[in-house]
Rosetta silent file (secondary structure, phi, psi, omega in degrees, C-alpha in Angstrom):
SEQUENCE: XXXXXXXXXXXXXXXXXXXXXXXXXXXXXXXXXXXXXXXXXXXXXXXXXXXXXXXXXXXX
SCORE:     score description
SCORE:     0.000 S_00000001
   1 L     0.000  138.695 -175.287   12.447    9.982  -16.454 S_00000001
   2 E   -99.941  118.657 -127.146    9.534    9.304  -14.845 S_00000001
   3 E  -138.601  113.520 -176.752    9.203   10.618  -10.977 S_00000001
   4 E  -138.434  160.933  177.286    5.855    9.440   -8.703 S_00000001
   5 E   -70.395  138.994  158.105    5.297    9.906   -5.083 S_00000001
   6 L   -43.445   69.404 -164.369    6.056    7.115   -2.466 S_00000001
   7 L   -37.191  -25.801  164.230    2.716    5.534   -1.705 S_00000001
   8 L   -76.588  -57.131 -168.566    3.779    5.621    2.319 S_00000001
   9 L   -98.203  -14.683  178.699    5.473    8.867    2.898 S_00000001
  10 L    81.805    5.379  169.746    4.704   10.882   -0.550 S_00000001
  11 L   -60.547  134.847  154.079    8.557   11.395   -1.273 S_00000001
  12 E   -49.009  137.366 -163.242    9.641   11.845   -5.176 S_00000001
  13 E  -138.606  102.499  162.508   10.593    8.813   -6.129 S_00000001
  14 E   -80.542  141.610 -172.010   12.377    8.153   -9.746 S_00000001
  15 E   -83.690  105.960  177.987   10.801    5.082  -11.359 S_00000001
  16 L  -144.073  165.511  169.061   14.447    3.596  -12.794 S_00000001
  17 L   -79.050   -0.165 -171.355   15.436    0.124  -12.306 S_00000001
  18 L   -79.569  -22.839 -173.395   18.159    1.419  -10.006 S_00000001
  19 L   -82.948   75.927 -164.660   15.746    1.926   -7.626 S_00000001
  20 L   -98.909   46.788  156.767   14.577   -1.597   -6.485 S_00000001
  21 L  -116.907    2.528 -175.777   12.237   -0.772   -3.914 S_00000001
  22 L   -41.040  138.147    7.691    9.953    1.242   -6.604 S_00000001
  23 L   -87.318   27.349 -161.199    7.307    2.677   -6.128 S_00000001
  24 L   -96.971 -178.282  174.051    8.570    2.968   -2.465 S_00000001
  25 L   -84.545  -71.848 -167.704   11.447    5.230   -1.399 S_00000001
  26 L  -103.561  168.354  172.719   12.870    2.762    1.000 S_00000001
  27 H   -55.883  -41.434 -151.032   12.976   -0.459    2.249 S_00000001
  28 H   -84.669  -86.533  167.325   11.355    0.885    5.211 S_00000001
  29 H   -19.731  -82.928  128.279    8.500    2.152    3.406 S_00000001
  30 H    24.752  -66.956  165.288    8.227   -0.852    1.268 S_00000001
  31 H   -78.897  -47.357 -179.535    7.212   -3.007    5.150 S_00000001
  32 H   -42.964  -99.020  151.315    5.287   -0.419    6.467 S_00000001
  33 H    58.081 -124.466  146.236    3.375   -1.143    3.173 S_00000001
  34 H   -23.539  -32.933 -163.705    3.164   -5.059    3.834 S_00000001
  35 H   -89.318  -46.334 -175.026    2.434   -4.691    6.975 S_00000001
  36 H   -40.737  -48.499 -158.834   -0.465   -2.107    6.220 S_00000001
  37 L  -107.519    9.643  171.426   -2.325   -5.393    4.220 S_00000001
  38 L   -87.566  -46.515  170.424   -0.527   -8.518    6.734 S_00000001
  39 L   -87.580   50.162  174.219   -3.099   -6.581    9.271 S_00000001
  40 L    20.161   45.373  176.553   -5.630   -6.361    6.716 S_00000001
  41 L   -62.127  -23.638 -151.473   -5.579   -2.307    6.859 S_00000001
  42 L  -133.503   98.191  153.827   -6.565   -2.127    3.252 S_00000001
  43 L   -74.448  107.630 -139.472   -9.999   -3.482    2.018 S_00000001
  44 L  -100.811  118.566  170.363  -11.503   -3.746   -1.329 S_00000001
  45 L   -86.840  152.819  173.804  -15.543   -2.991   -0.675 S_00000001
  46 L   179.400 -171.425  171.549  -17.983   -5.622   -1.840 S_00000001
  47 L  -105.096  135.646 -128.252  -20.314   -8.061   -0.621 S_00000001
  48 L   -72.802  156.046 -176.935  -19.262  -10.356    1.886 S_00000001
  49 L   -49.378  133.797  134.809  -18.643  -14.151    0.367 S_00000001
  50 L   115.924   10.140 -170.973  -21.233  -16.433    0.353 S_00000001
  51 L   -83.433   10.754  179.922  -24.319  -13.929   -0.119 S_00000001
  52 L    75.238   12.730 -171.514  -26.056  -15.937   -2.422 S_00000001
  53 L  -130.204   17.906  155.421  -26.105  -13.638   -5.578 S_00000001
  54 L   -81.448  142.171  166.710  -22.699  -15.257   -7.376 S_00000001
  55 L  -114.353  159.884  -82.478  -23.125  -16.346  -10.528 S_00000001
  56 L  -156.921  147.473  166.739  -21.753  -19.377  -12.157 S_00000001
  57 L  -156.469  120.078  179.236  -20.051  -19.471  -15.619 S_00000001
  58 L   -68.574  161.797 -166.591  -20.328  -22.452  -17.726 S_00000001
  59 L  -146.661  115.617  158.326  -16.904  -23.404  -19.295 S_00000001
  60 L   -83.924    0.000    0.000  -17.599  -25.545  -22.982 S_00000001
C-alpha cells in the first residue's frame, strides 16, 4: 500500500480509493488547499504575459 504525506498538514496518508480526499487527509485540508490557489498563494515563476519573446507554432 502506498502511504504519502498530506500536502497541508504532512499527516500519513494511505493512497486507497477509500480515501476520497487523497492526497489530503481531510476534507478540511483538501479547502485549505483550494483556498491556498482561489487567493493565488501558489505561483508558477516565468515571464509575465505579453513580453514579447513568445513564439508562434505553425499548425500544417
Amino acid at each position: 500500500m502506498t502511504v504519502v504525506s498530506c500536502p497541508t498538514c504532512g499527516k500519513k496518508v494511505e493512497w486507497t480509493e477509500a480515501n476520497t480526499f487523497r492526497p489530503f487527509c481531510s476534507e478540511r485540508c483538501k479547502q485549505i488547499d483550494l483556498g491556498a490557489w482561489a487567493e493565488e498563494k501558489y505561483t508558477i515563476p516565468g515571464a509575465p504575459p505579453g513580453d514579447g519573446h513568445d513564439e508562434q507554432v505553425d499548425k500544417e
